[in-house]
C-alpha positions in Angstrom: 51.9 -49.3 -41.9 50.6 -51.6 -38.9 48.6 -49.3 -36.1 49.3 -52.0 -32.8 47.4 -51.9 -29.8 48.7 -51.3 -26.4 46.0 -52.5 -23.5 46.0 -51.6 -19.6 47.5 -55.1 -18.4 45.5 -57.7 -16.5 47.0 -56.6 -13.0 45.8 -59.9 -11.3 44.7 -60.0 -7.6 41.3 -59.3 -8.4 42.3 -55.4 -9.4 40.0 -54.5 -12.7 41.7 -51.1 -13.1 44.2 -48.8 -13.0 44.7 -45.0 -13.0 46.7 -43.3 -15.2 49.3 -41.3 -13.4 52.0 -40.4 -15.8 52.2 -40.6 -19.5 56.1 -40.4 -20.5 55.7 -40.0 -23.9 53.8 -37.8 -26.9 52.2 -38.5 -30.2 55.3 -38.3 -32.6 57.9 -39.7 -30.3 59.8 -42.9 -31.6 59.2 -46.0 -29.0 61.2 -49.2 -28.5 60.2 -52.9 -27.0 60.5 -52.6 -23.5 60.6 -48.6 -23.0 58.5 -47.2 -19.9 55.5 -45.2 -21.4 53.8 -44.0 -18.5 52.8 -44.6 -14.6 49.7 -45.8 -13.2 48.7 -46.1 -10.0 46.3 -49.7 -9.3 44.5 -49.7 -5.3 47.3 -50.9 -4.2 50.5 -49.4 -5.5 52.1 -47.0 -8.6 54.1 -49.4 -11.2 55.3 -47.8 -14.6 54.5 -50.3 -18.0 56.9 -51.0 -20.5 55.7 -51.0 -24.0 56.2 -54.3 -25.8 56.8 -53.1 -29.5 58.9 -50.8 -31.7 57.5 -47.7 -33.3 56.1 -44.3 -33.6 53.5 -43.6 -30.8 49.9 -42.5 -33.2 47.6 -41.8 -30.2 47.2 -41.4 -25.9 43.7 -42.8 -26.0 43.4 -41.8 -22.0 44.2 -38.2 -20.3 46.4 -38.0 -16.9 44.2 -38.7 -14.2 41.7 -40.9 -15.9 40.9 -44.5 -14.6 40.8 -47.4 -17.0 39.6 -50.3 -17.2 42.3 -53.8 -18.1 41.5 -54.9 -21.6 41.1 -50.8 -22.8 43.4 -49.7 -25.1 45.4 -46.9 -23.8 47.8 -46.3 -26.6 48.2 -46.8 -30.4 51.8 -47.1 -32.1 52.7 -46.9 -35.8 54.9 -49.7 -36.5 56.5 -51.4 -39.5 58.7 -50.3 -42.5 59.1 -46.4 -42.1 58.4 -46.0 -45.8 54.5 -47.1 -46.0 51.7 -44.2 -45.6 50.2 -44.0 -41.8 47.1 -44.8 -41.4 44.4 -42.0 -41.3 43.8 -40.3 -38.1 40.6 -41.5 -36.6 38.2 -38.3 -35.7 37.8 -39.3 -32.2 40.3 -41.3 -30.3 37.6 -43.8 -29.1 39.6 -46.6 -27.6 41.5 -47.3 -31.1 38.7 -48.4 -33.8 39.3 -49.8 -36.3 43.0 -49.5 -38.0 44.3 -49.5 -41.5 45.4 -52.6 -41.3 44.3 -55.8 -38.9 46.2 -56.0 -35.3 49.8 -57.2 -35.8 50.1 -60.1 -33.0 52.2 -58.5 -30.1 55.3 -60.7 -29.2 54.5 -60.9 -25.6 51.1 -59.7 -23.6 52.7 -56.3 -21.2 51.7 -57.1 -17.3 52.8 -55.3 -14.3 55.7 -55.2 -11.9 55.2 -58.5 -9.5 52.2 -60.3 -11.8 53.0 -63.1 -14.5 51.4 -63.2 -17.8 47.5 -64.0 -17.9 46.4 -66.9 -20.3 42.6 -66.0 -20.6 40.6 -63.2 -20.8 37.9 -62.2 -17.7 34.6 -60.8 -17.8 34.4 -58.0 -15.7 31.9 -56.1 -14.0 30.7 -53.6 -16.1 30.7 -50.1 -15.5 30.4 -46.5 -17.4 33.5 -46.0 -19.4 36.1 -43.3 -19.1 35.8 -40.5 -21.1 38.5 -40.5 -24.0 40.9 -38.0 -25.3 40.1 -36.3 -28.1 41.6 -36.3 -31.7 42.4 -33.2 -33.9 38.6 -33.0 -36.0 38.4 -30.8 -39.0 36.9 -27.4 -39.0 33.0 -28.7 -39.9 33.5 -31.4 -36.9 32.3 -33.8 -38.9 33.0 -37.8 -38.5 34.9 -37.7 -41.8 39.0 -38.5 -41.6 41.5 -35.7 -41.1 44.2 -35.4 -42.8 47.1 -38.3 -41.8 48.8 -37.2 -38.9 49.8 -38.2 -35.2 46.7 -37.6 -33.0 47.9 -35.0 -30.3 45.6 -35.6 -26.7 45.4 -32.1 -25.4 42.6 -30.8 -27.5 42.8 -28.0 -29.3 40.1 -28.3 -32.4 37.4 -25.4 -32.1 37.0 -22.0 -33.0 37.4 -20.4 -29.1 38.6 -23.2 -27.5 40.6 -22.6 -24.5 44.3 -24.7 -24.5 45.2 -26.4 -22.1 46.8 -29.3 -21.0 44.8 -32.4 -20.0 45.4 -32.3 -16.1 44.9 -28.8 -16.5 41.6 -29.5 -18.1 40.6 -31.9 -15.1 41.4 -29.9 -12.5 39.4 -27.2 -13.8 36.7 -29.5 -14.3 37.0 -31.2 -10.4 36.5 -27.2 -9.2 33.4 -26.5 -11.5 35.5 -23.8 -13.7 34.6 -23.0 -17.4 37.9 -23.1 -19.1 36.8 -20.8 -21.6 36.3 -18.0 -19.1 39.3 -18.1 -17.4 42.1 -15.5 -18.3 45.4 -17.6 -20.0 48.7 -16.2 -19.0 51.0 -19.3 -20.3 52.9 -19.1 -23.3 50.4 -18.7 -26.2 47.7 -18.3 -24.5 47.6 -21.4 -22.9 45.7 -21.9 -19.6 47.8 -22.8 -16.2 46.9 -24.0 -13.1 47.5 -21.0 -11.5 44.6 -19.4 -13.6 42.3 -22.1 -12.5 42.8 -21.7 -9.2 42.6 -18.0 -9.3 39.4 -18.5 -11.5 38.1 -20.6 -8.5 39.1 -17.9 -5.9 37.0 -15.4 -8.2 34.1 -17.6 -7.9 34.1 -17.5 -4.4 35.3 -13.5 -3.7 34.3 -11.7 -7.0 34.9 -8.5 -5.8 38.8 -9.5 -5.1 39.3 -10.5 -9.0 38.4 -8.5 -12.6 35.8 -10.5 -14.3 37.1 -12.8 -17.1 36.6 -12.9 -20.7 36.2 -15.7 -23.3 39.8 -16.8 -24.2 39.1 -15.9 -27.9 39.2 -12.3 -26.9 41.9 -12.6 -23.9 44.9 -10.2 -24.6 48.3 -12.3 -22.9 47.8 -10.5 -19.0 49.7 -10.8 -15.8 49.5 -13.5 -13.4 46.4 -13.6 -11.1 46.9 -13.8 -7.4 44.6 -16.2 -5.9 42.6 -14.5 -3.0 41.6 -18.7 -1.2 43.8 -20.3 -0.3 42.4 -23.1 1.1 41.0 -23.4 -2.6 44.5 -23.1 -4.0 46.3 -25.1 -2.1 43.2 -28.3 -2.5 44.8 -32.0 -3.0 44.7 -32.7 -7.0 40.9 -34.0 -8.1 39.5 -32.2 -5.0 36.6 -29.8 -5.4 34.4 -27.7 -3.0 33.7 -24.5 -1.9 35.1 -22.1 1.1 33.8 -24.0 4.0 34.5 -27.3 2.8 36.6 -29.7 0.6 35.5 -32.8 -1.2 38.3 -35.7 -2.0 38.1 -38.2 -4.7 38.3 -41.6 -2.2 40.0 -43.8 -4.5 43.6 -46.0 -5.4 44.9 -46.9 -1.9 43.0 -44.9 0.5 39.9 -46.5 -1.3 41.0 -50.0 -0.7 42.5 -49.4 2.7 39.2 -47.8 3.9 37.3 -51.2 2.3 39.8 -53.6 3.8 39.9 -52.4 7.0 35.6 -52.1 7.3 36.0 -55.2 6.3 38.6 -56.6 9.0 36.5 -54.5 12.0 33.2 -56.5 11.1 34.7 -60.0 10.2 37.5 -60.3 12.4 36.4 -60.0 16.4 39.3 -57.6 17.7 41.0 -58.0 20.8 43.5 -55.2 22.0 46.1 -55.6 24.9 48.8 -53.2 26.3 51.8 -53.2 27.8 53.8 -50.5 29.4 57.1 -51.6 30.5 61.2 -50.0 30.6 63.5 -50.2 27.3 66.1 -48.7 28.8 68.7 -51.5 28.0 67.7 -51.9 24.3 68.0 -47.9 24.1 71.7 -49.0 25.1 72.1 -51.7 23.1 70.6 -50.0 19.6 73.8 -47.2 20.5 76.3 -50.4 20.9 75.1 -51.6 17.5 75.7 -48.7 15.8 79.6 -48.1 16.5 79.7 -52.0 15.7 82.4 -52.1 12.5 80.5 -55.4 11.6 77.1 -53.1 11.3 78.9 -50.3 9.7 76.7 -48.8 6.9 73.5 -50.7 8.0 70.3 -48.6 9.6 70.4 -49.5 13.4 67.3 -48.5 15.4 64.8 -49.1 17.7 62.2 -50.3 15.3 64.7 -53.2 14.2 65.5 -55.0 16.9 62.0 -54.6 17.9 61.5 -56.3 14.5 63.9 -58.7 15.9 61.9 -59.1 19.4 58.6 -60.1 17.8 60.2 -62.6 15.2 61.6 -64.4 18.7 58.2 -64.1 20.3 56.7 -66.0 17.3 59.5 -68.5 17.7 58.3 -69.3 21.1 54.7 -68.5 20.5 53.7 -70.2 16.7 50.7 -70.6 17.2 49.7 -67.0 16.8 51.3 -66.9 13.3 48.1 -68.4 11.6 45.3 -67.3 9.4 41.4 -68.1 9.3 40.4 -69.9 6.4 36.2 -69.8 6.3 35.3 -71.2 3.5 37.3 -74.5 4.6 36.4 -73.9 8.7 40.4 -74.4 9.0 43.1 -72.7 11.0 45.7 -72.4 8.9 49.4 -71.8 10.7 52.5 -70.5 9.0 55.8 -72.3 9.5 57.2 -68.4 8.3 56.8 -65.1 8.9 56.3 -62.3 6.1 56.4 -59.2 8.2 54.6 -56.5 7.4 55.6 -53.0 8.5 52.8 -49.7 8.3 54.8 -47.4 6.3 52.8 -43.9 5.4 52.8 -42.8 1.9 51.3 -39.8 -0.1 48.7 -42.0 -1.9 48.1 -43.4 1.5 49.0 -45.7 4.4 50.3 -49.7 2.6 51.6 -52.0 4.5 54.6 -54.1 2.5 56.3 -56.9 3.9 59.7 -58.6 4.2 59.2 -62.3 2.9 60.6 -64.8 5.2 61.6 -62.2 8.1 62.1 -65.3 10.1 65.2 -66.7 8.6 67.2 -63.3 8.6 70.0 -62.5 10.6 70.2 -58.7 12.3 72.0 -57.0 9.1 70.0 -58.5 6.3 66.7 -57.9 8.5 68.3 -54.1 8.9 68.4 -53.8 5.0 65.5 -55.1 4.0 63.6 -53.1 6.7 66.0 -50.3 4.9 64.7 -50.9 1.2 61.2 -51.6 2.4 60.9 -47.9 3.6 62.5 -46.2 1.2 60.7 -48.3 -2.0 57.1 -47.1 -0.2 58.7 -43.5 0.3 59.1 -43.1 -3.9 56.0 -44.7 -4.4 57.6 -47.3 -6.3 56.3 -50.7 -3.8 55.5 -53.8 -6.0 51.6 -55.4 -5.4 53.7 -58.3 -5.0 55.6 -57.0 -1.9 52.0 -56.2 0.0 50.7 -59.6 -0.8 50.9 -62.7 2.0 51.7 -60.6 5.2 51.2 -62.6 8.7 51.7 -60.1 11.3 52.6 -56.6 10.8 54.1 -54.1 13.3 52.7 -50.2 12.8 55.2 -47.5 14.9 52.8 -44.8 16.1 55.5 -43.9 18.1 57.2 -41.6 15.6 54.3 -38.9 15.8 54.9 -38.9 19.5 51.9 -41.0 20.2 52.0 -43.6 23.5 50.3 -46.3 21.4 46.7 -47.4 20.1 44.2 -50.1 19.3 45.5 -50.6 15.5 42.9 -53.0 13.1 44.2 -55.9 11.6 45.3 -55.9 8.4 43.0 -58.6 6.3 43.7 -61.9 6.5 46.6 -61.9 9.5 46.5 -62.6 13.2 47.8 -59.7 14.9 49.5 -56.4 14.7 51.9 -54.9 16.7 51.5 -50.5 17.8 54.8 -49.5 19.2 54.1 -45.8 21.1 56.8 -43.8 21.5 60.1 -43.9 23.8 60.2 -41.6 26.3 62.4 -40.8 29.4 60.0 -40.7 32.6 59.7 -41.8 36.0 60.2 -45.3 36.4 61.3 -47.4 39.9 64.2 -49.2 38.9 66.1 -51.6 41.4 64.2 -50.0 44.3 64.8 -46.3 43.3 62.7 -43.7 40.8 64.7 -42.8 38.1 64.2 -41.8 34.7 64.1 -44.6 32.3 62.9 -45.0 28.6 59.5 -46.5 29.0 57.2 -47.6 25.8 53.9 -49.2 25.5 53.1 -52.1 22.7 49.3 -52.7 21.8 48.9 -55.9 20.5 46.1 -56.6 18.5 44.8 -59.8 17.6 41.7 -62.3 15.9 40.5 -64.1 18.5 39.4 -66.7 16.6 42.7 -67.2 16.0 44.8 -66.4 19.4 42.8 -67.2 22.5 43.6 -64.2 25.8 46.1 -66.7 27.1 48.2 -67.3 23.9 47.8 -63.6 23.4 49.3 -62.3 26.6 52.3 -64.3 26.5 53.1 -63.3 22.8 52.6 -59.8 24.2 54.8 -60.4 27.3 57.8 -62.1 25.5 58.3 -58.9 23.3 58.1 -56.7 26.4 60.7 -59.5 27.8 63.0 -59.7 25.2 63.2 -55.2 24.7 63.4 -54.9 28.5 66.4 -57.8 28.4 68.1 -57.8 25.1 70.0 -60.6 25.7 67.4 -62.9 25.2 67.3 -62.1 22.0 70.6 -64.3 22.0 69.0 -66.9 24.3 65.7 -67.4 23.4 66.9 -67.5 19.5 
């Protein structure tokens, strides 16, 4: 019996780790080459990994919730003829000492969704390791081997040790809760989330809860109503008190809030807006959709505006460039990856459509489609964020009239479209109500001087307040 070695893949684009969302499997449970054995989340996007080997799963080396670093092992796997003894069960799951056997050579090195295979190890920064799960230990709790048998994670070794599962266990340990003084009512005695939050609640309004006893002497009791709920109801990993909430700033909302501190200071911003009638393409975007040639495809305003800043770069290339410092060069793009803001749970990302420029209206319309419904589930590739030019951010859907967006790192401009509303506009010599819009169009002007800027700016406006030219000017 072989124990092989999964690792946390070497996720490329200078990301060194990767949180542990998911695991999708137990110790015990039979595994096959290519099966999905958990979720992780990098900084920039949650990707499940395929296990590259056959056999029986011997260890979770890392809880739910737990960050780790590429190169650590994160699971262990029994493999080979089913007939040989397994290997004794280490005491502590340390990131997998040393097996029974030496490593069997994997077939293939595991990477992420949107990353090729890496051909030589990195030295990485160092930094203080995650704590590990923790193996079944025998009743002394000495270092000697126990007894041969799949190492379960959720740990459960201990004369009045309180059960519970492992996110469990870190949630309760994100709010500052003993475990073992919190009343169980799960099956068996097992602790819930509910009981850690109503623990919490307790901590904060005694009076409102009966005090706790060790779990060893807990009889099974009724739920506990939770008298906070701004406690109760705290993001996962967040801890505080009544008067205030603390939140983990990590995975995408870490990253975002480094790239754009980063954009402010390097990049000098230059923001201009333009408040004009969209009346017509509020006409048009209604044509499209009884169009039979269309039929099944999203039509909206955000597309063709899509479509009215993919002319405007047509007629305007200059401002699809990027800044290259360490070569002092301009660099310009002969194509346009277009990135649209789309707001996620884990945070705001910004995938893009590769080549937006050489799509016609219905294949822009679906890719715009599955670009907004791949960052809805979470599921957006590192690959699909990578390489953006310009990017186009719709304030407009929280009913905002527009706003001085940042660049995203590494692109010339973005696009804020504020929302479409009927006022008060003098059209053809007469006020009438009209659907009016503003666009703020940011932009590095290192890159786009206040001349090349404006016109950019104006040929959008031109094109939304006269659709047509999007057949002219194309």
């Amino acid at each position: 019996m072989t124990i092989s070695e999964f690792k946390m893949p070497d996720v490329g684009e200078g990301l060194t780790e990767a949180e542990i969302l998911k695991w999708y499997v137990q110790p015990g449970d039979t595994v096959t080459d290519g099966q999905v054995v958990c979720e992780v989340e990098t900084a920039k996007a949650a990707v499940e990994l395929p296990i590259p080997f056959d056999g029986v799963v011997h260890a979770l080396l890392f809880e739910e919730g737990v960050t780790v670093d590429v190169g650590q092992v994160i699971i262990s796997v029994r493999t080979g003829p089913a007939d040989e003894a397994p290997a004794a069960a280490p005491a502590v799951a340390a990131p997998v000492a040393a097996a029974a056997e030496p490593e069997a050579p994997a077939a293939r090195q595991p990477v992420l969704v949107g990353y090729g295979v890496s051909t030589a190890s990195t030295k990485r920064r160092p930094r203080k390791a995650p704590q590990p799960a923790v193996a079944a230990q025998n009743g002394t709790g000495s270092a000697q081997a126990a007894p041969a048998a799949p190492v379960v994670v959720p740990a459960q070794g201990g004369a009045g040790k309180a059960l519970a599962k492992p996110p469990v266990r870190k949630l309760a340990k994100d709010l500052g809760i003993d475990l073992a003084a919190v009343v169980p009512t799960g099956e068996g005695g097992v602790v819930t989330r509910e009981d850690v939050h109503a623990a919490a609640a307790a901590a904060i309004t005694p009076q409102a809860v009966s005090p706790a006893v060790p779990v060893a002497q807990a009889a099974p009791a009724a739920p506990v109503q939770a008298q906070a709920p701004a406690v109760a109801q705290a993001p996962a990993g967040a801890a505080g008190s009544a008067r205030e909430t603390r939140i983990p700033v990590k995975g995408v909302r870490k990253v975002t809030a480094q790239a754009m501190v980063g954009s402010a200071f390097t990049a000098p911003h230059v923001t201009e807006f333009i408040t004009f009638d969209v009346t017509r393409t509020m006409k048009l975007v209604q044509e499209l959709k009884e169009d039979p040639d269309l039929a099944g495809l999203r039509i909206n305003p955000l597309l063709l505006i899509a479509k009215a800043v993919l002319v405007a770069i047509r007629r305007n290339p200059d401002v699809n460039a990027s800044w290259d410092e360490a070569a002092q060069e301009i660099v310009l793009k002969h194509y346009v990856n277009l990135g649209i803001a789309a707001a996620t749970p884990r945070g705001l990302i910004v995938p893009n459509i590769k080549d937006a420029h050489a799509k016609t209206l219905g294949e822009l319309s679906q890719a715009l489609s599955g670009l907004v419904a791949t960052a809805r589930e979470g599921k957006t590739s590192p690959a699909d964020m990578q390489h953006g030019t310009i990017t186009i951010t719709n304030v407009g859907v929280f009913g905002v009239d527009t706003g001085t967006p940042i660049l995203n790192p590494g692109e010339s401009a973005i696009l804020a479209v504020g929302a479409i509303k009927l006022q008060p506009w003098v059209h053809k010599g007469k006020v009438k109500a009209r659907h009016v819009t503003t666009l703020a169009l940011s932009f590095d002007h290192r890159l786009v001087d206040g001349e090349l800027g404006s016109r950019f700016l104006a040929d959008i406006a031109a094109v939304l307040e006269h659709p047509r030219r999007l057949i002219t000017w194309s």
